[in-house]
Every structure is written in C-alpha cells, then in structure tokens.
DRENDO-1510 file (C-alpha; in Angstrom, 1 decimal, always signed):
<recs>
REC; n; res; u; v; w
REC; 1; UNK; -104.3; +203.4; +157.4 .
REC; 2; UNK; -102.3; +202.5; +160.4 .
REC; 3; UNK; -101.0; +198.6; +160.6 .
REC; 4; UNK; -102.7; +196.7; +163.2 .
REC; 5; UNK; -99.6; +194.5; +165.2 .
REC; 6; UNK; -100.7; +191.4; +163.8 .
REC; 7; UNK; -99.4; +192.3; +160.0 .
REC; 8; UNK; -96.5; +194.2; +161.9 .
REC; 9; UNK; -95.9; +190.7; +163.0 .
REC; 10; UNK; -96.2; +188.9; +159.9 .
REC; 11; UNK; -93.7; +192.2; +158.1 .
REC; 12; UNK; -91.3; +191.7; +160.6 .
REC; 13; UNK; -90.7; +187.9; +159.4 .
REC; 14; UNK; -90.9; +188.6; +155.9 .
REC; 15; UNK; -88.0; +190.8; +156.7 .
REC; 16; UNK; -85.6; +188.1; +158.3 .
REC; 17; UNK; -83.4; +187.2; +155.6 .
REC; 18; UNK; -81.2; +183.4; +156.3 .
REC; 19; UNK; -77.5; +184.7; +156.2 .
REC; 20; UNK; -75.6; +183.5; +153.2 .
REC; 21; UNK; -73.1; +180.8; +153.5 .
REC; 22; UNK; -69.8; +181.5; +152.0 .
REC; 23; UNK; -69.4; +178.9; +149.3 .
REC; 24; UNK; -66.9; +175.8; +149.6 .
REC; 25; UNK; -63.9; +175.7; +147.0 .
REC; 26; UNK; -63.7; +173.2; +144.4 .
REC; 27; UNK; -61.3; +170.4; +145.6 .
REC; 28; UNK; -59.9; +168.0; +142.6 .
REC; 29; UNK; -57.0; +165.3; +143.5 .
REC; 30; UNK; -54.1; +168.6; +143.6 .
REC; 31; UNK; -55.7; +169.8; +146.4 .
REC; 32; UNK; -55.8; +166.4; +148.6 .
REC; 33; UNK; -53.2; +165.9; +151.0 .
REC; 34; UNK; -50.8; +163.5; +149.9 .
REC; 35; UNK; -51.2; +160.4; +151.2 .
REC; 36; UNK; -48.1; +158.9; +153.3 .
REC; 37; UNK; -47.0; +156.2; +151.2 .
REC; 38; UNK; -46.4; +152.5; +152.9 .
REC; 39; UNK; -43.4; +150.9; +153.6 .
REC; 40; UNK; -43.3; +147.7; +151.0 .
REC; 41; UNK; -43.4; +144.5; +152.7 .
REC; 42; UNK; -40.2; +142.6; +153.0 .
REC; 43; UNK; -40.4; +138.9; +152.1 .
REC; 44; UNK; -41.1; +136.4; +155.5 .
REC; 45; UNK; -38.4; +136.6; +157.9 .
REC; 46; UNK; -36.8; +139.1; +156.9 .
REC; 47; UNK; -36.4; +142.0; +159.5 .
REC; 48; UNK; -35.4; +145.5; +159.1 .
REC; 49; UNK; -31.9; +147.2; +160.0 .
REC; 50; UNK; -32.3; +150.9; +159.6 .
REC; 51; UNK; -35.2; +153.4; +159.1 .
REC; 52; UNK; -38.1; +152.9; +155.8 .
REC; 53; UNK; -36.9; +155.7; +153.5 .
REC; 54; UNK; -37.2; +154.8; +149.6 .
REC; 55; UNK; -37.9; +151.6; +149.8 .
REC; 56; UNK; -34.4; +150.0; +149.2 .
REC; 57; UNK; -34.6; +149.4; +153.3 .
REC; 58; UNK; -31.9; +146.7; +154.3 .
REC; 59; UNK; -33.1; +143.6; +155.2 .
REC; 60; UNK; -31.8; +140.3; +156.5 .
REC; 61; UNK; -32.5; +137.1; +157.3 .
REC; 62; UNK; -31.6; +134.2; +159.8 .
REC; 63; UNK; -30.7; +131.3; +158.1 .
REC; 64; UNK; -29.1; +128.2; +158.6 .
REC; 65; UNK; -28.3; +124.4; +157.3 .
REC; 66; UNK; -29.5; +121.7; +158.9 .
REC; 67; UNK; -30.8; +117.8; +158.3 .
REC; 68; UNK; -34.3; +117.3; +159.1 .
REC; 69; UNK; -35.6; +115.0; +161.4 .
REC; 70; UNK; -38.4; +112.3; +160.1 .
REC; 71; UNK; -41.4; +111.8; +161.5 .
REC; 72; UNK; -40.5; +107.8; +162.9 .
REC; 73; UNK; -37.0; +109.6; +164.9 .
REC; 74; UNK; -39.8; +112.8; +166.0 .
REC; 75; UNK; -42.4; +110.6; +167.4 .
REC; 76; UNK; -40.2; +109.0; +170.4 .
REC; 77; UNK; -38.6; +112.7; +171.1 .
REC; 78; UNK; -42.0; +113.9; +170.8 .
REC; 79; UNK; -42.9; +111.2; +173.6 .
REC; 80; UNK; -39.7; +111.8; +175.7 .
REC; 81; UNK; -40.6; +115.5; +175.8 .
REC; 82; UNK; -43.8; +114.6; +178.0 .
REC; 83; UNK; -41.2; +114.1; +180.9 .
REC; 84; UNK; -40.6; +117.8; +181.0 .
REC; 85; UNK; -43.0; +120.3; +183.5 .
REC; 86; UNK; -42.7; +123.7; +184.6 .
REC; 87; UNK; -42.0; +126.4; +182.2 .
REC; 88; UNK; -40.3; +124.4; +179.1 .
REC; 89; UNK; -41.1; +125.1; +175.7 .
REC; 90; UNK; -40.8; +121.9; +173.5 .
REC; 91; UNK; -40.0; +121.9; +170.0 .
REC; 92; UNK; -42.5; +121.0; +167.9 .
REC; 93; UNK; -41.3; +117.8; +166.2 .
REC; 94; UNK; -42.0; +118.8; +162.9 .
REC; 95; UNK; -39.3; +121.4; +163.3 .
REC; 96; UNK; -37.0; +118.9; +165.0 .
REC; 97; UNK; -33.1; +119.2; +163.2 .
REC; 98; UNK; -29.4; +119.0; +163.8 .
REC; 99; UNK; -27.9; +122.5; +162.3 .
REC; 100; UNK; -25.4; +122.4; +160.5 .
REC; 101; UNK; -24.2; +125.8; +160.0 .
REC; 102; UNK; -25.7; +129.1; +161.5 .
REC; 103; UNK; -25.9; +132.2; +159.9 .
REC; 104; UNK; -27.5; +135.3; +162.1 .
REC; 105; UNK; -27.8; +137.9; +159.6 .
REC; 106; UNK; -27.9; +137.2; +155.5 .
REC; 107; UNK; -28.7; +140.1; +153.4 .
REC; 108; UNK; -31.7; +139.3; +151.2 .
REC; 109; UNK; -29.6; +139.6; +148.0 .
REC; 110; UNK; -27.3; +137.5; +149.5 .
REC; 111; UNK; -29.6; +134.2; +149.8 .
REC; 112; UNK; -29.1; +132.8; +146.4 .
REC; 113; UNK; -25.5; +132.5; +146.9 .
REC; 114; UNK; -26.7; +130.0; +149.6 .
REC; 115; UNK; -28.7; +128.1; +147.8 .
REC; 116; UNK; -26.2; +127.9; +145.0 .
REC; 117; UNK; -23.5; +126.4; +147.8 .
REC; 118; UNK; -25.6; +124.3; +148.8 .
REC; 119; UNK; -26.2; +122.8; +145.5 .
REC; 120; UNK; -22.1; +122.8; +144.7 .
REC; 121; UNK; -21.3; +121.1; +148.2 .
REC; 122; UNK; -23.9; +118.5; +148.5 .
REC; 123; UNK; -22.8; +116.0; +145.3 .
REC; 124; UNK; -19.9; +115.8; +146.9 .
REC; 125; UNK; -20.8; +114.1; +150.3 .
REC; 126; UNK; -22.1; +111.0; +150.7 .
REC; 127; UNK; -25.5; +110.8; +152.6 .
REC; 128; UNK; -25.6; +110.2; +156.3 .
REC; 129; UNK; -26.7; +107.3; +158.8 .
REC; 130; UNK; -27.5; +109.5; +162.0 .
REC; 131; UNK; -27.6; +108.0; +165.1 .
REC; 132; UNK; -29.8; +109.5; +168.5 .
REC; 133; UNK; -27.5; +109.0; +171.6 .
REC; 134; UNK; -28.3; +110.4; +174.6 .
REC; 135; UNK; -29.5; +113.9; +176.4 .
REC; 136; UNK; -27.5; +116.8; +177.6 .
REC; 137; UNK; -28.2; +120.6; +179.1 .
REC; 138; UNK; -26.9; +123.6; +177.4 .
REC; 139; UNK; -24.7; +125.2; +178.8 .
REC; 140; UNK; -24.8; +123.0; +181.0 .
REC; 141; UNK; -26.8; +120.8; +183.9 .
REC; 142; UNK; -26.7; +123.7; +186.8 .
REC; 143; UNK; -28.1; +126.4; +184.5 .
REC; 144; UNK; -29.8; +124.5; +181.6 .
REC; 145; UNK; -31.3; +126.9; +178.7 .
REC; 146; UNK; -31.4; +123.8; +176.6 .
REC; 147; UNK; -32.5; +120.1; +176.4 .
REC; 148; UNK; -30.9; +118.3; +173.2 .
REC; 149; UNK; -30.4; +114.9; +172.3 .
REC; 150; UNK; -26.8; +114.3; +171.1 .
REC; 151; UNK; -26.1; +112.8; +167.5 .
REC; 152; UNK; -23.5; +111.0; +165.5 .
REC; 153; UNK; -22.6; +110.0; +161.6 .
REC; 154; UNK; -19.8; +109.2; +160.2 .
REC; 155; UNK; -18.8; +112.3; +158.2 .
REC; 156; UNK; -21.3; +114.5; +159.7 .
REC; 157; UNK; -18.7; +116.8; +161.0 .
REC; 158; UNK; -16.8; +117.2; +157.6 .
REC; 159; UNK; -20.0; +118.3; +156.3 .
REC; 160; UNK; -20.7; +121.3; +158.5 .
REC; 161; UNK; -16.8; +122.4; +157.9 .
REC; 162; UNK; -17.2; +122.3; +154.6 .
REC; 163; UNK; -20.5; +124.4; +154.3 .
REC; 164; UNK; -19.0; +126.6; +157.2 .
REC; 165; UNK; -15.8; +127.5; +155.0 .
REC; 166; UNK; -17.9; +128.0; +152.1 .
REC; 167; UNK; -19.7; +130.0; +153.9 .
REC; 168; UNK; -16.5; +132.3; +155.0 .
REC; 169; UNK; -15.6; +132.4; +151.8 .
REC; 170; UNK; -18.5; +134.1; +150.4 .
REC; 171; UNK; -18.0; +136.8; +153.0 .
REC; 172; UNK; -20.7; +135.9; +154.9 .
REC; 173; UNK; -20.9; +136.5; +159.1 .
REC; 174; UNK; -21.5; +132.8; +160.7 .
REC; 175; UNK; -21.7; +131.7; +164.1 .
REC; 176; UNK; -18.2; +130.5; +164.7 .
REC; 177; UNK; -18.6; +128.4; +168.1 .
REC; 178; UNK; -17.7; +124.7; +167.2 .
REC; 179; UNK; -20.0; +122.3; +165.5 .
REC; 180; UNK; -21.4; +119.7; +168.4 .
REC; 181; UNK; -24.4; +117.3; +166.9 .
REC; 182; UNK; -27.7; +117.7; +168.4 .
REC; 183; UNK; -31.0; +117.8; +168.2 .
REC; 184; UNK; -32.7; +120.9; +170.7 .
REC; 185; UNK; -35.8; +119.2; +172.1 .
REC; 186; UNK; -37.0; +122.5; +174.5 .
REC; 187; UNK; -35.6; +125.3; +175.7 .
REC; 188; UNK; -36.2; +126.7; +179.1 .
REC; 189; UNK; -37.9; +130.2; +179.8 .
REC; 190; UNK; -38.6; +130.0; +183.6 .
REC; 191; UNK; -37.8; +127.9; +186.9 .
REC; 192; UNK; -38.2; +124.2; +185.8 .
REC; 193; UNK; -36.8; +120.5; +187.4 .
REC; 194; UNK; -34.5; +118.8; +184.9 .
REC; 195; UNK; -35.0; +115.4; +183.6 .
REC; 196; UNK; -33.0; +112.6; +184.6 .
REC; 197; UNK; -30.5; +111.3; +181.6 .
REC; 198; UNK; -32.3; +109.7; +178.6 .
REC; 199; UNK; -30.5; +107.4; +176.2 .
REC; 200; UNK; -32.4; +106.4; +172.3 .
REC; 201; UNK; -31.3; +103.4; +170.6 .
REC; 202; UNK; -32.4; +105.2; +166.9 .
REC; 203; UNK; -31.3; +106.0; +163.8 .
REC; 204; UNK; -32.2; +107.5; +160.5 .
REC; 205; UNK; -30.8; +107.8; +156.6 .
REC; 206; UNK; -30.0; +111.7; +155.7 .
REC; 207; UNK; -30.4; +111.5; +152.5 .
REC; 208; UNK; -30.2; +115.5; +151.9 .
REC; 209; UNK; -29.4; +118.5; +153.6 .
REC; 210; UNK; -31.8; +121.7; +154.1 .
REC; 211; UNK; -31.3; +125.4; +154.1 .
REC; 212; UNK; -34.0; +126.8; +156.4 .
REC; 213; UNK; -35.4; +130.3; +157.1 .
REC; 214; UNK; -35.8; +131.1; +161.6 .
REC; 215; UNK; -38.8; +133.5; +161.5 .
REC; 216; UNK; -39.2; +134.4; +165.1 .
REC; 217; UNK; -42.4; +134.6; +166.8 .
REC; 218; UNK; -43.8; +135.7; +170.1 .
REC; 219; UNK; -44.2; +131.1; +171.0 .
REC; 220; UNK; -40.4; +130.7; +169.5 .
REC; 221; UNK; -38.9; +130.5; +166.3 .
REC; 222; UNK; -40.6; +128.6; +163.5 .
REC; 223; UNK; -38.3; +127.3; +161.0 .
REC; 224; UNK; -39.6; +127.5; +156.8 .
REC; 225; UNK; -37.9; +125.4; +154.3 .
REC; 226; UNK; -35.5; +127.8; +151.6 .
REC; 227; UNK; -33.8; +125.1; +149.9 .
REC; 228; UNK; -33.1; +121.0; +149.7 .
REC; 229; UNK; -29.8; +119.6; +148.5 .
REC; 230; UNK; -29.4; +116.2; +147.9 .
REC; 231; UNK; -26.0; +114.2; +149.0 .
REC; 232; UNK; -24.3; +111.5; +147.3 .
REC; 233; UNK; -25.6; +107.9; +147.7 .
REC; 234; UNK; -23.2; +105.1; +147.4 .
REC; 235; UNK; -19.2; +105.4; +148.0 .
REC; 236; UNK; -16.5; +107.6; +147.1 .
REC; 237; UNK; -14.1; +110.1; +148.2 .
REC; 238; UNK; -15.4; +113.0; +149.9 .
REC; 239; UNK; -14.6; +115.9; +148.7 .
REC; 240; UNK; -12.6; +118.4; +151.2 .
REC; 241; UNK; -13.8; +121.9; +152.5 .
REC; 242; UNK; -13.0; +125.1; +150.2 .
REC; 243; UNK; -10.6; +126.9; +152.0 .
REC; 244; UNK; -11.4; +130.2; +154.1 .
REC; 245; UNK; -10.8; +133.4; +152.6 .
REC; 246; UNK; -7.1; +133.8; +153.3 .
REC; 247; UNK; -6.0; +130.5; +153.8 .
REC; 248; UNK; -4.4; +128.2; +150.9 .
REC; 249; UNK; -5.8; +124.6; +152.8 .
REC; 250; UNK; -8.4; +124.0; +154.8 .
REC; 251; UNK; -8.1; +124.0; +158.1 .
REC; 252; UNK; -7.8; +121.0; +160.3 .
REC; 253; UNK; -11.5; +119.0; +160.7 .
REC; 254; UNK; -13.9; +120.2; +163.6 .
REC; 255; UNK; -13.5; +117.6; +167.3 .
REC; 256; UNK; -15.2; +115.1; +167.9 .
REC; 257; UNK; -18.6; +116.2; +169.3 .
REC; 258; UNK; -19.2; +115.9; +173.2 .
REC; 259; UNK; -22.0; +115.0; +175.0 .
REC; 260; UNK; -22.5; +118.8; +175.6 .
REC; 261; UNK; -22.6; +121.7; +172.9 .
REC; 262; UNK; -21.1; +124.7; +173.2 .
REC; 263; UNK; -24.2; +126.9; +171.3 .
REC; 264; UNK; -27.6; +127.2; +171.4 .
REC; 265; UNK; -28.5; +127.0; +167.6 .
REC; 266; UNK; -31.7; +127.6; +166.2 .
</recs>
C-alpha cells in the first residue's frame, strides 16, 4: 500500500540522525600548561638591577644616616614652609633630618653590616646639641633645587667622618661630596619665586643617630626607619674615625660647613 506524503514526512525525520561529537580527552594536572611562575617580592625599597630569573635577582637599597628631627624643631619649619608658592614640594616634617652619610646603592645582604656599624660607632660619640641657623638654596640662589635650613653641633662633623670611613672600609659605594649640615625643607620641581632669607633661633638634644631606608615614590621619597643607635651621654674622648681602606690614619676632619651645601641628599 503506497505511503501517503504525510508518513513520508514523518519517515523522513525519523531518518535524520544528530552527528556525533568527537569526544574531549581527559585532561589531569600533566596536561595543564605550566603556569609562569612570579617573581618573589623583594623586601620595601629595594629595587631591582638586572632581569627576574631564579629568584636570586640583585637587589639594593638606598640608605643613609641621619638624626631626626623632633616634632617641637618640625613644627616652626613646618610653619616657615607656608612662605613657599608655586611648584615646591615641602618635606613633610615628620621626615625632616640632617644626613649624615649617603649611601645610593646597598646590596640587601649588605644591610646588616650597617646596622652593626652603627651599633660599634655610636658608644663612642657623645650626643649632640643641634642648633637651626639660617636658610640657603642648593646649588645655589639663581638656580635653586633646594630649600634647607643650615645646622651646627659641636662634633657633628666628626660624626659623619667617622661613619663615612666606616663606611669605605666595608667596601661600600657612598656619596663622597663633603658633609655640609642641613636640614632639606622642599625641593623645587617647576618655576617658583624664592623666599627671602630666614634665620631660627632653635635647638634640639640628638640623643641617637638613625639609619633610614629612601623608598621613592611618584610625591618624593619617603624615608622608613632601619635602625637607631644611641650616642654617648656625658663627657669623654671621642673616639677617632677607622681609617679608609688603604690608609694607616684617618684622614684630616671634614670643613667647617657653609651656609650652602654642596649635595642634595635625601
């Protein structure tokens, strides 16, 4: 009996069959792609010097010694800095400090033997009466970069010789421009008027010296706390700087600082 074309119809779509789809491999961890693996993180401020390879990368750091300046000797820099305009950036004055010794480049392995001169050298110097004087332009008034406030204490400058030769002699690279006492209260980044001369009538007792740690940032470098050393109270001799690599006495003590330094520390 002949089919009528309505069940040809219905034949016709019983006779489709879906196409079969080729079935996916099993996939255990061996067949994942590796995953690239992460550079490991480097301790604050440090910064990298050649490529991320196996993870011994070398690293340094900018550090540097310096006193602190307290709150009571911030607060009337803090108020003198409301005298600059156009494009200076102040210091904040909880980062406020006179550095001592500069170091641009201290491999992290390196850092304890900081610390460990700075616990050997500051017994034997007695602490400081620091005195504010008055304001300067690095390098100088035509082109300032800088705004600092000059400072004095007697045996401030022996102090930053004799960390600077330890420094040398542990083979460490240091900023070698001479040792002028300041304090850096802004630092210029655009066209900006000076301000007129300013003289402070303020002192402070350093009781201790700091080694610091200059992360820098995008704003300007903010400065984190490595290490505190504490100087001698009361008299006594003072001891004298170790000699340089090299040299059998130490060399002959830094001049007298100038109204004006010669470096723009950190």
């Amino acid at each position: 009996m002949p089919l009528d074309a309505e069940a040809l119809a219905v034949l016709a779509q019983l006779a489709v069959v879906e196409p079969t789809r080729p079935a996916r491999p099993a996939t255990g961890e061996a067949d994942r792609p590796a995953r690239p693996q992460r550079a490991p993180q480097l301790p604050r401020g440090a910064r990298r010097t050649g490529p991320v390879d196996d993870g011994h990368t070398p690293a340094t750091q900018r550090l540097f010694y310096a006193l602190k300046v307290p709150r009571e000797i911030a607060g009337p820099l803090a108020q003198a800095q409301q005298k600059l305009k156009g494009n200076w950036r102040s210091v904040r004055p909880d980062q406020m400090h006179v550095t001592l010794a500069y170091l641009p480049a201290v491999p992290l392995e390196r850092v304890a033997d900081l610390k460990a001169l700075g616990q050997r050298l500051a017994p034997q110097f007695q602490a400081l009466d620091v005195r504010l004087r008055g304001t300067g332009y690095f390098p100088n008034e035509g082109s300032p970069r800088v705004w600092f406030v000059k400072v004095e204490a007697e045996g401030l400058d022996a102090l930053a010789a004799a960390l600077r030769a330890g420094i040398q002699a542990l083979g460490l690279e240091i900023e070698e421009l001479p040792f002028k006492g300041h304090i850096t209260l802004a630092r210029r980044k655009g066209p900006a008027p000076r301000v007129p001369p300013l003289t402070f009538d303020a002192s402070w007792h350093a009781g201790s010296l700091t080694l610091q740690r200059s992360l820098l940032q995008k704003t300007g470098p903010i400065y984190e706390q490595a290490g505190a050393y504490r100087l001698r109270e009361g008299p006594g001799p003072t001891a004298p700087p170790p000699p340089a690599p090299g040299v059998s006495e130490p060399g002959s003590p830094e001049p007298t600082p100038t109204s004006h330094p010669t470096q723009e520390t950190p």
